[in-house]
C-alpha positions in Angstrom: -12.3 28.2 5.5 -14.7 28.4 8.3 -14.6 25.3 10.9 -17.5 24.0 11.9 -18.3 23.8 16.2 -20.5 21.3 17.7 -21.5 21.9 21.5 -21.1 20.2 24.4 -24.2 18.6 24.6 -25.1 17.4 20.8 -21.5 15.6 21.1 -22.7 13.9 24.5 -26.2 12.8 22.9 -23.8 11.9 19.6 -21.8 9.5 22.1 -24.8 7.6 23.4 -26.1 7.1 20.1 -25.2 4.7 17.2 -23.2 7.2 14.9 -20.1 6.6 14.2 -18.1 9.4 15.4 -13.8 9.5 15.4 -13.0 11.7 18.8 -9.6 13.6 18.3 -8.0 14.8 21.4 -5.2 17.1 20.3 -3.1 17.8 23.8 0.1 15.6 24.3 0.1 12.3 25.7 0.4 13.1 29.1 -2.9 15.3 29.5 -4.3 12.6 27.2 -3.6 10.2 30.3 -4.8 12.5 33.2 -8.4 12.6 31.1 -10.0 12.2 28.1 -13.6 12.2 26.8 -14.9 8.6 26.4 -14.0 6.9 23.6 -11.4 9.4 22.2 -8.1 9.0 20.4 -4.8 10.7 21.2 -3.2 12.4 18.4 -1.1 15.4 19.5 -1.1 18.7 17.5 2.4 18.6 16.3 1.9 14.4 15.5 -1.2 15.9 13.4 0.2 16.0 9.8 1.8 12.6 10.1 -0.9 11.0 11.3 -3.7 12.5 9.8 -3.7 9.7 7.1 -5.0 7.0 10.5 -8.5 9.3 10.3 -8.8 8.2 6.3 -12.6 7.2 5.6 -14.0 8.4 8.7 -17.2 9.9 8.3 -17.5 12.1 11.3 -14.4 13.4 13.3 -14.9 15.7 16.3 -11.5 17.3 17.9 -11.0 18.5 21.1 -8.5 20.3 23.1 -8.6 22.5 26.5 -10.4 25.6 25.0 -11.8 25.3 21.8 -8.9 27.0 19.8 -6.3 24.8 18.8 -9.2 22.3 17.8 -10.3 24.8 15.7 -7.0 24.6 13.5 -6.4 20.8 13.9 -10.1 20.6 12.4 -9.3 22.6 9.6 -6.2 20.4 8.6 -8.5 17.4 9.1 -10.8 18.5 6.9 -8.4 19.6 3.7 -6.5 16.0 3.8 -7.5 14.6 0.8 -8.2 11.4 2.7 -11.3 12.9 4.9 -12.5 15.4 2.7 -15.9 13.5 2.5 -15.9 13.6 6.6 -17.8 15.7 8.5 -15.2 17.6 10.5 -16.0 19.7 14.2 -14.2 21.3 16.7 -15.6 21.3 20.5 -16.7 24.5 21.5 -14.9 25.5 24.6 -13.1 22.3 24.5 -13.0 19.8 27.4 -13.1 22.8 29.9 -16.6 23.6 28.4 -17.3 19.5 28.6 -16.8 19.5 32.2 -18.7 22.6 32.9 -21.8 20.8 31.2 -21.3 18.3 34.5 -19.5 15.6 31.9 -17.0 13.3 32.9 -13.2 12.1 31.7 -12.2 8.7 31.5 -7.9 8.4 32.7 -6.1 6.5 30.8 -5.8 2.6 32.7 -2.2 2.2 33.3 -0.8 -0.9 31.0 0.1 -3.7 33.3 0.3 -1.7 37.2 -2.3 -3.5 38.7 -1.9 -1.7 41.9 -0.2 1.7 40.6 -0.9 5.0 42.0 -4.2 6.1 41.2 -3.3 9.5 40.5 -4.1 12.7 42.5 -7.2 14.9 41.6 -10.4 14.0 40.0 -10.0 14.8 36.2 -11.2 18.3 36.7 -7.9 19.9 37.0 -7.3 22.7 34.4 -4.6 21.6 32.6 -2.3 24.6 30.9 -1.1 22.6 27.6 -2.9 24.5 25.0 -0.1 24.8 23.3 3.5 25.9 22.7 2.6 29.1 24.5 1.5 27.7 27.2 2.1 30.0 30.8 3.6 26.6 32.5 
């Protein structure tokens, strides 16, 4: 099955439109936290299969990840689940390193309740090594 790829900049012009789209952002929670595209969800590769069934009736679901590689596979699971097989189903090519290379930014997760918590070091742009289980770090 070949997975569709939508680029940087159609999913940017997709995001200030009126479209209904459902943002997947496949690294764990943590990475999730230090930067996300706008309005994205977090549901972590190895959550994927449990929680696939939370992306039923969707019509268009994008997923994201460093690269562009694991989204590739998490989009094919996606799109067999009987529940969003009428979805249209993309992985982001080159993944959010490609998004920030375009000049787009990541929203940090707010933390819940630290009004005056510690802002975090670094501007969102940091290279983050959780691609997955192989991972160098």
């Amino acid at each position: 099955m070949t997975v569709a790829e939508i680029e940087v900049e159609e999913l940017a012009t997709l995001l200030e439109g009126d479209e209904p789209v459902r943002i997947v952002d496949i690294r764990d929670e943590r990475a999730y936290d230090r930067g996300h595209l706008p309005g994205s969800e977090s549901i972590p590769f190895p959550e994927l299969t449990t929680r696939v069934a939370e992306l039923t009736g969707a019509e268009r679901i994008v997923t994201v990840c460093p690269h562009g590689i694991a989204s590739r596979q998490a989009a094919q699971l996606i799109g067999s689940y009987e529940g969003t097989v009428d979805a249209h189903v993309e992985s982001l090519r080159g993944g959010i390193e490609a998004w920030e290379a375009a000049g787009n930014e990541l929203e940090p997760t707010e933390p819940s309740g630290a009004a005056g918590s510690d802002s975090g070091e670094g501007d969102g742009h940091a290279h983050e090594p959780d691609e997955g289980p192989a991972a160098p770090f």
